[in-house]
GUTORMI-618110 format. One record per residue (C-alpha): residue number from 1; residue in three letters; x, y, z. Coordinates in Angstrom, 3 decimals, m for minus. Layout:
GUTORMI-618110
<pt NUM; "ALA"; <X; Y; Z>>
...
//
This chain:
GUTORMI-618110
<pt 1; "UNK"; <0.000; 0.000; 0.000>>
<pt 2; "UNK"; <2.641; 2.668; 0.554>>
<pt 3; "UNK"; <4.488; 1.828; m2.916>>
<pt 4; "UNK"; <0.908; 2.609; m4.447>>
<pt 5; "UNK"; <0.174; 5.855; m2.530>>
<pt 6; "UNK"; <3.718; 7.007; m3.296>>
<pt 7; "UNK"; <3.050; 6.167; m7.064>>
<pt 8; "UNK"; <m0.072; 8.547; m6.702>>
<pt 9; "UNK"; <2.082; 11.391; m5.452>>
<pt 10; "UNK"; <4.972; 11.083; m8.219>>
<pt 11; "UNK"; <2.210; 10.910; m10.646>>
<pt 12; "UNK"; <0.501; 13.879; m9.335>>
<pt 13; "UNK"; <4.369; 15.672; m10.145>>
<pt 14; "UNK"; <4.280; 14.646; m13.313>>
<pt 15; "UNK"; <0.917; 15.921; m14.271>>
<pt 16; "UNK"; <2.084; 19.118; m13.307>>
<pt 17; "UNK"; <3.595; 19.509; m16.409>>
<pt 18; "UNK"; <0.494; 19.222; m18.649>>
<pt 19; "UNK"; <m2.001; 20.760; m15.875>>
<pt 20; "UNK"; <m5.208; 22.587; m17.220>>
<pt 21; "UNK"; <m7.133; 24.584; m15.091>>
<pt 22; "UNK"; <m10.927; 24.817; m15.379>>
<pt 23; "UNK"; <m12.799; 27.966; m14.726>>
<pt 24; "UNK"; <m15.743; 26.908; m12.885>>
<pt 25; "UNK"; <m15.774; 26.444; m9.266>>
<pt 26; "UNK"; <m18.337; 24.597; m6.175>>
<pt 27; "UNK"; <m17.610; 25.633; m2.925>>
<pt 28; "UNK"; <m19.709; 23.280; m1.225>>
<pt 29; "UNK"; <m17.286; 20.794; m1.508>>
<pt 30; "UNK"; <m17.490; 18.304; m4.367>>
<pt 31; "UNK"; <m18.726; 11.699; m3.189>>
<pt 32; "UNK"; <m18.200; 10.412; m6.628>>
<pt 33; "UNK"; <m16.495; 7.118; m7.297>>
<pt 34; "UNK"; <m16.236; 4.764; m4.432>>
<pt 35; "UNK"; <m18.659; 2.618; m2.600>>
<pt 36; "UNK"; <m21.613; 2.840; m0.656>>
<pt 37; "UNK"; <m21.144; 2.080; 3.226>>
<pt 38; "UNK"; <m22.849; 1.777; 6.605>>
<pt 39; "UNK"; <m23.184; 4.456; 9.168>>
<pt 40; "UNK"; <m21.904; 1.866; 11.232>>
<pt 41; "UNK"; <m18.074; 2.009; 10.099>>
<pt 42; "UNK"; <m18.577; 6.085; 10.317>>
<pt 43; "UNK"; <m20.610; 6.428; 13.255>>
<pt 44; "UNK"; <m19.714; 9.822; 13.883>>
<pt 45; "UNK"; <m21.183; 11.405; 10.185>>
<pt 46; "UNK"; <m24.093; 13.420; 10.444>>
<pt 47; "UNK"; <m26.490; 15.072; 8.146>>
<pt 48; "UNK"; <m27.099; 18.664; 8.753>>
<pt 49; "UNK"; <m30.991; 19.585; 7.440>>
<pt 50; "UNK"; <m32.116; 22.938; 6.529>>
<pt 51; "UNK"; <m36.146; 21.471; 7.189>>
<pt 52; "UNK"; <m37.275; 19.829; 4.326>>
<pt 53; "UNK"; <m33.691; 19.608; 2.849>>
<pt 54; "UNK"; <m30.606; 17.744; 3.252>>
<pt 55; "UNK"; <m27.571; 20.501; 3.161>>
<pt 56; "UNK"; <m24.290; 19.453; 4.606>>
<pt 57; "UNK"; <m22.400; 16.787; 6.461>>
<pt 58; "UNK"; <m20.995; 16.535; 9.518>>
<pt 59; "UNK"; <m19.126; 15.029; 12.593>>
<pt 60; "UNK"; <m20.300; 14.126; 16.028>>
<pt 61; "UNK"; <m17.221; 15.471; 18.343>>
<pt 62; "UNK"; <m18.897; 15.668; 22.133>>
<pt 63; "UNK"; <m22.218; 14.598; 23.236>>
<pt 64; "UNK"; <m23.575; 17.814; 22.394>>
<pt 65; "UNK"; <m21.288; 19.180; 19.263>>
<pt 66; "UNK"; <m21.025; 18.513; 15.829>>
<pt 67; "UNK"; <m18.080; 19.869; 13.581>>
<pt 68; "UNK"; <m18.615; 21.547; 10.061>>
<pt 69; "UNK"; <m17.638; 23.491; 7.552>>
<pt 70; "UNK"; <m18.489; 27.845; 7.816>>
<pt 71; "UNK"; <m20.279; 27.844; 4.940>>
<pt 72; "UNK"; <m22.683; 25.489; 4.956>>
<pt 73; "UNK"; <m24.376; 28.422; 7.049>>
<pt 74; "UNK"; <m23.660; 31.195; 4.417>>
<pt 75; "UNK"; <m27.099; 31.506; 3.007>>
<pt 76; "UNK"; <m29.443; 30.525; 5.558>>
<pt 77; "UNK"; <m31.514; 32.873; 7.099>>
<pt 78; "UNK"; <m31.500; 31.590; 10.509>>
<pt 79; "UNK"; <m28.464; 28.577; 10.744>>
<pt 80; "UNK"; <m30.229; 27.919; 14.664>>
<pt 81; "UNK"; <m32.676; 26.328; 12.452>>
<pt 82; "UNK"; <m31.026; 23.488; 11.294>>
<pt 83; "UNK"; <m31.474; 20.139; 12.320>>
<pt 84; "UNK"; <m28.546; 17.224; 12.680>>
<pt 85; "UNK"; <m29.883; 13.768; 11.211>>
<pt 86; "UNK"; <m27.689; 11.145; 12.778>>
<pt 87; "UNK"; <m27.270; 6.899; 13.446>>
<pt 88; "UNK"; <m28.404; 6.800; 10.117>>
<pt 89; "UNK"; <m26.819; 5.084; 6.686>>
<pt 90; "UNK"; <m29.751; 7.321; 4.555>>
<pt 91; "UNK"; <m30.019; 10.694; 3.218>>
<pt 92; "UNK"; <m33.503; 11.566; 4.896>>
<pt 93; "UNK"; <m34.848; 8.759; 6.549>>
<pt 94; "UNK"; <m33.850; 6.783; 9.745>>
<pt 95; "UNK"; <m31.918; 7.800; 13.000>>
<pt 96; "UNK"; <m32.633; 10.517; 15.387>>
<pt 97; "UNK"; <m33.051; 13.908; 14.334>>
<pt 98; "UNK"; <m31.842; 17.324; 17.001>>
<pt 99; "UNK"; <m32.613; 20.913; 16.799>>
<pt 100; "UNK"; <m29.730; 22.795; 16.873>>
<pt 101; "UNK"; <m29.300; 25.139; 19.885>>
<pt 102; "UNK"; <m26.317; 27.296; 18.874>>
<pt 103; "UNK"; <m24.111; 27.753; 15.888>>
<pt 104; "UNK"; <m20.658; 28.858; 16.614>>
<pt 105; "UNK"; <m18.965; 30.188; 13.036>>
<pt 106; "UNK"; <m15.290; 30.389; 13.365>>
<pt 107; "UNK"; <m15.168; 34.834; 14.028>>
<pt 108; "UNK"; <m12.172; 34.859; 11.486>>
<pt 109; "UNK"; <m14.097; 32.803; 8.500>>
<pt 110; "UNK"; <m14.281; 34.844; 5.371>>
<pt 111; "UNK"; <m16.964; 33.749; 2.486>>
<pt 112; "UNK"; <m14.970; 35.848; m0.164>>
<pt 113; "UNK"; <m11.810; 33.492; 0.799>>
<pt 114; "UNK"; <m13.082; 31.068; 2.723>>
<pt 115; "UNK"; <m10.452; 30.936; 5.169>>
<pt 116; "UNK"; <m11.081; 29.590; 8.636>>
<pt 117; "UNK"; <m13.811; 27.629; 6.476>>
<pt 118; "UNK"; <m14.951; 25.779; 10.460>>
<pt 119; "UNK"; <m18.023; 25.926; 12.649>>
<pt 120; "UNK"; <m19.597; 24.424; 15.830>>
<pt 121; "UNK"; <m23.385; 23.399; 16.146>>
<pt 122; "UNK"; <m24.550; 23.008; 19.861>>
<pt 123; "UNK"; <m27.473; 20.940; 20.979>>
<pt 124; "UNK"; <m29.327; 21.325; 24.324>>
<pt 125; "UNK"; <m29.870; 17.777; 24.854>>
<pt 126; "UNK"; <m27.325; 15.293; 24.693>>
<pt 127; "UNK"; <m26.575; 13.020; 21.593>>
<pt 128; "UNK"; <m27.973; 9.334; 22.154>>
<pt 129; "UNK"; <m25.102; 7.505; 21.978>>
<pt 130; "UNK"; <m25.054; 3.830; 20.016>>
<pt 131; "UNK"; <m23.439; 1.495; 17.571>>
<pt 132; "UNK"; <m24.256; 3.441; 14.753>>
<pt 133; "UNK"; <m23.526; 6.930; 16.278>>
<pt 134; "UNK"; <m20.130; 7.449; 18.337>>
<pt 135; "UNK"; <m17.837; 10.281; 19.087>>
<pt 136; "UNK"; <m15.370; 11.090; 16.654>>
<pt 137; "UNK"; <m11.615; 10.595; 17.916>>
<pt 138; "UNK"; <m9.403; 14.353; 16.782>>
<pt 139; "UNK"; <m5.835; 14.635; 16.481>>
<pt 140; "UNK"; <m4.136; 16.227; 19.637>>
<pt 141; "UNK"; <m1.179; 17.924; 17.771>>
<pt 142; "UNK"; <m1.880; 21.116; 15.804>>
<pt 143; "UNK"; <1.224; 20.097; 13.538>>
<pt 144; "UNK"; <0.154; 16.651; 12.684>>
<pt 145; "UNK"; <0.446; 15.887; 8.479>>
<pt 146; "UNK"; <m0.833; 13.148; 6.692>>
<pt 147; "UNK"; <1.420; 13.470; 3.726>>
<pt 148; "UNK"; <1.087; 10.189; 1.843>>
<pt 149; "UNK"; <m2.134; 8.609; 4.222>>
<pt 150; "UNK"; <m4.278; 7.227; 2.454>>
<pt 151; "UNK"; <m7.804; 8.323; 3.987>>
<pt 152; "UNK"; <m11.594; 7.755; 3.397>>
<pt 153; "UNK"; <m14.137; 10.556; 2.437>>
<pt 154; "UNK"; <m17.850; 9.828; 3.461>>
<pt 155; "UNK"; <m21.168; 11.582; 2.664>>
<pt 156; "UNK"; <m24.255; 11.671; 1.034>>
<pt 157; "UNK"; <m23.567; 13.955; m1.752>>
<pt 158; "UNK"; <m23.741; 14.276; m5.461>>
<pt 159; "UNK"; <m22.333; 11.215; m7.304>>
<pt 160; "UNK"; <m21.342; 13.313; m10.257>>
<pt 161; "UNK"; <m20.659; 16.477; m11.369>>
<pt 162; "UNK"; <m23.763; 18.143; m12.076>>
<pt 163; "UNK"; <m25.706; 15.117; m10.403>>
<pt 164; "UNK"; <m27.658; 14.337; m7.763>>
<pt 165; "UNK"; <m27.698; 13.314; m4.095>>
<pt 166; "UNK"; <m26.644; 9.605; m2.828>>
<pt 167; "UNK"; <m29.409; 8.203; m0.805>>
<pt 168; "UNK"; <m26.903; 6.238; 0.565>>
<pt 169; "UNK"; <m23.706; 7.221; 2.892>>
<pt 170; "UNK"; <m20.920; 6.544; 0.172>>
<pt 171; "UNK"; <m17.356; 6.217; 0.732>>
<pt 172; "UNK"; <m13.712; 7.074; m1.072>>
<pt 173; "UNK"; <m10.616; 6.118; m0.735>>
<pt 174; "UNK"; <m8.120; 9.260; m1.557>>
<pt 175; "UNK"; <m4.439; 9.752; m0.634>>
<pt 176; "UNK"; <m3.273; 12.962; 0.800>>
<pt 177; "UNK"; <m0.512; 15.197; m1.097>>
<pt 178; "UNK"; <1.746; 17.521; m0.098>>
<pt 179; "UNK"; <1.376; 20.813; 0.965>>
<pt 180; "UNK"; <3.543; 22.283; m1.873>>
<pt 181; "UNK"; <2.393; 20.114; m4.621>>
<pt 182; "UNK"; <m1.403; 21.176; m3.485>>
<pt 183; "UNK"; <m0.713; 24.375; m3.616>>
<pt 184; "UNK"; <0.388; 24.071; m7.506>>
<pt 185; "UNK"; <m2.717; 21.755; m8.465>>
<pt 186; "UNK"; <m4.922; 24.214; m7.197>>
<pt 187; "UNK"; <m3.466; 27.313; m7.762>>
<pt 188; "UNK"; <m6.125; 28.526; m10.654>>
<pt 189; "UNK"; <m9.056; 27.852; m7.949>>
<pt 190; "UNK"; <m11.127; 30.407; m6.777>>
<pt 191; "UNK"; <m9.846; 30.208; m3.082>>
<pt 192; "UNK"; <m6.419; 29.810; m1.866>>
<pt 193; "UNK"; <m4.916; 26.865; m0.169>>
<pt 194; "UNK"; <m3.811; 27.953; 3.297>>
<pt 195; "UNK"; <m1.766; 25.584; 5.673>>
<pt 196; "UNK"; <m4.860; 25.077; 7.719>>
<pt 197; "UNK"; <m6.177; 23.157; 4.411>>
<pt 198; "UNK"; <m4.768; 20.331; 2.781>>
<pt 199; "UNK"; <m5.674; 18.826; m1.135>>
<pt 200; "UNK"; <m6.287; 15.103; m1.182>>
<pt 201; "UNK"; <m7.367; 13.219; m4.659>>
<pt 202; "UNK"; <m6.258; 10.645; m6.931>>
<pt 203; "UNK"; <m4.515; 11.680; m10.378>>
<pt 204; "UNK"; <m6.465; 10.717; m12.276>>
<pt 205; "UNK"; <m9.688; 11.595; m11.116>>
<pt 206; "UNK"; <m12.911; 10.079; m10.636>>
<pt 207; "UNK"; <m12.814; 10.112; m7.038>>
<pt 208; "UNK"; <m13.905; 13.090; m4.896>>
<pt 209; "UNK"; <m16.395; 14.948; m2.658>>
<pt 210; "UNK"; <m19.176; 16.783; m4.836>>
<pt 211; "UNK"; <m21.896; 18.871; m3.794>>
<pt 212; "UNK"; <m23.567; 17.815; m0.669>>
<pt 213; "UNK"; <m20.535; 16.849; 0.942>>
<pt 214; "UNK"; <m19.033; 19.985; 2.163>>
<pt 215; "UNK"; <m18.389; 19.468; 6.178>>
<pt 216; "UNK"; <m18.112; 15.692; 5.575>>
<pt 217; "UNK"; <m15.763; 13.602; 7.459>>
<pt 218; "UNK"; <m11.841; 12.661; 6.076>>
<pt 219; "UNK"; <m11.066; 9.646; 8.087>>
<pt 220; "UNK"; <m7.215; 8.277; 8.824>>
<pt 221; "UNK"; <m8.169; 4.676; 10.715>>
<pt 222; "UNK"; <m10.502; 5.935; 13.680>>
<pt 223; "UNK"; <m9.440; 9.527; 13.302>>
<pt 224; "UNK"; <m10.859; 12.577; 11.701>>
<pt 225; "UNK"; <m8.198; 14.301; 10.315>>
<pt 226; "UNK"; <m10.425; 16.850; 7.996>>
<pt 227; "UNK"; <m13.571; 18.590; 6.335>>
<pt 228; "UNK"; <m14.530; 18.788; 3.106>>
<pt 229; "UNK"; <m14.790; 22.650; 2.093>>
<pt 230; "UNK"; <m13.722; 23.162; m1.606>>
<pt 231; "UNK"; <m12.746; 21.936; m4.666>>
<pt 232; "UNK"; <m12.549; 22.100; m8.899>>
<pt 233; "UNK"; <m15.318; 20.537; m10.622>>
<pt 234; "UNK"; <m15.912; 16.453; m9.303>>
<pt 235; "UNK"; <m13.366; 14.164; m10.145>>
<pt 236; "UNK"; <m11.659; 15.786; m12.657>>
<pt 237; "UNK"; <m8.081; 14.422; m13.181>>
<pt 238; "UNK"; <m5.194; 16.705; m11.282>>
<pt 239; "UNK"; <m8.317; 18.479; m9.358>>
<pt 240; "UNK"; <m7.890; 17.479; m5.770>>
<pt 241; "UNK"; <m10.433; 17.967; m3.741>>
<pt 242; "UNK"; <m10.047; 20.664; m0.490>>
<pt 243; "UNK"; <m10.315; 20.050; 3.170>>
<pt 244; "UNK"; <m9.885; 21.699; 6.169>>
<pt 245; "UNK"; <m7.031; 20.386; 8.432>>
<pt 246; "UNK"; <m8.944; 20.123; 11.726>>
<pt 247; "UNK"; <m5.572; 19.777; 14.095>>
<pt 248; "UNK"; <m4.775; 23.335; 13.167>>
<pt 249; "UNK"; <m8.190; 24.188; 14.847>>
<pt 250; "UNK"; <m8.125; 22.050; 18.052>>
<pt 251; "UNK"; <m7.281; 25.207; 20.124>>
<pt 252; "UNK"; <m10.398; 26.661; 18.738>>
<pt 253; "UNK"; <m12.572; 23.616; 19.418>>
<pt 254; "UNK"; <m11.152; 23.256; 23.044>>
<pt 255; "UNK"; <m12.049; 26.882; 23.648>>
<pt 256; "UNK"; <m15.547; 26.726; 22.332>>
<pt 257; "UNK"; <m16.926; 23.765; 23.873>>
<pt 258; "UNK"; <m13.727; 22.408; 26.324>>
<pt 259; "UNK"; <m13.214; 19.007; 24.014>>
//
């Protein structure tokens, strides 16, 4: 497995010389490829709901707080009104469903950039814990990489560019690059790559997050290591897909909410 995930990266180097940039751009993050999964080898991925509609993903971190992405929240007139959909493998249907009580936006997030692309959602009862809906383990050190790791991507969005939905919790398998060859694969998007994000993708595409999946879960073994916030297109070939680097923000989630 590591001879194949370096053979991604040096492949990724070579592309670089015949790299085309597209034009068009989804911020709410790009799952297309892959399988579809059970809720109950990602216990900790929620649905966010804007009431009747499914909107973004996200991850159980403390009885009473999920982690997502900023903008999921940029166009809703009230974000307290979302609901989390959770212990469920189904877009829609099954599990328990929460009202939100707060929603804590990162106060440095910027929609024009989208840096500090993070957010809290707070519930006033407590998450029933079970089999099928766990706390998500975080990493502890704020300068932990994952150059090389090859990681899963889970949600319930589009299956293709320009698609629809998944009905069903799907699953990738993407490896994740380094910070400087990121930067140059992505350097024609309509964001910048900070080092609180990192690019993760396959060369030759036809594996990513698509829309839907923005505040999804990026999983190393029983970690999660990221979000999904950005990308090019969905599965296009040298377009890696964007995600925020969560232990650059576990200061930030200890202060909020003492995790």
């Amino acid at each position: 497995m590591l001879r194949l995930i370096a053979a991604y990266i040096i492949a990724f180097n070579v592309a670089l010389a015949t790299y085309h940039h597209a034009s068009a751009n989804n911020i709410d993050s790009r799952i297309v490829g892959g399988n579809e999964t059970v809720i109950f080898d990602f216990p900790y991925q929620v649905a966010i709901e804007y009431s009747p509609f499914y909107w973004c993903g996200g991850v159980i971190i403390g009885r009473t707080w999920v982690l997502t992405v900023a903008h999921c929240f940029d166009t809703l007139l009230n974000p307290v009104n979302v609901t989390v959909r959770y212990g469920t493998s189904y877009r829609l249907l099954g599990g328990q469903v929460v009202n939100a009580s707060n929603v804590i936006i990162h106060s440095d997030y910027n929609q024009t950039t989208l840096d500090d692309d993070i957010a809290l959602i707070q519930f006033d009862e407590p998450l029933s814990l079970s089999r099928a809906a766990r706390i998500a383990y975080l990493p502890n050190d704020e300068n932990s990489t994952y150059y090389g790791s090859t990681v899963n991507v889970t949600g319930w969005g589009d299956t293709s560019e320009g698609g629809v939905n998944s009905n069903v919790l799907r699953k990738i398998e993407v490896s994740i690059l380094t910070q400087a060859l990121c930067e140059d694969l992505t350097s024609n998007y309509d964001y910048p790559v900070t080092d609180k994000l990192f690019c993760a993708g396959i060369w030759e595409g036809g594996k990513d997050t698509c829309t839907g999946d923005a505040g999804s879960p990026v999983s190393l073994g029983s970690t999660v290591v990221g979000l999904a916030s950005f990308g090019d297109g969905c599965g296009r070939a040298n377009h890696p897909g964007v995600y925020v680097n969560i232990a650059k923000y576990r200061d930030w989630i200890t202060d909020q909410t003492g995790i």
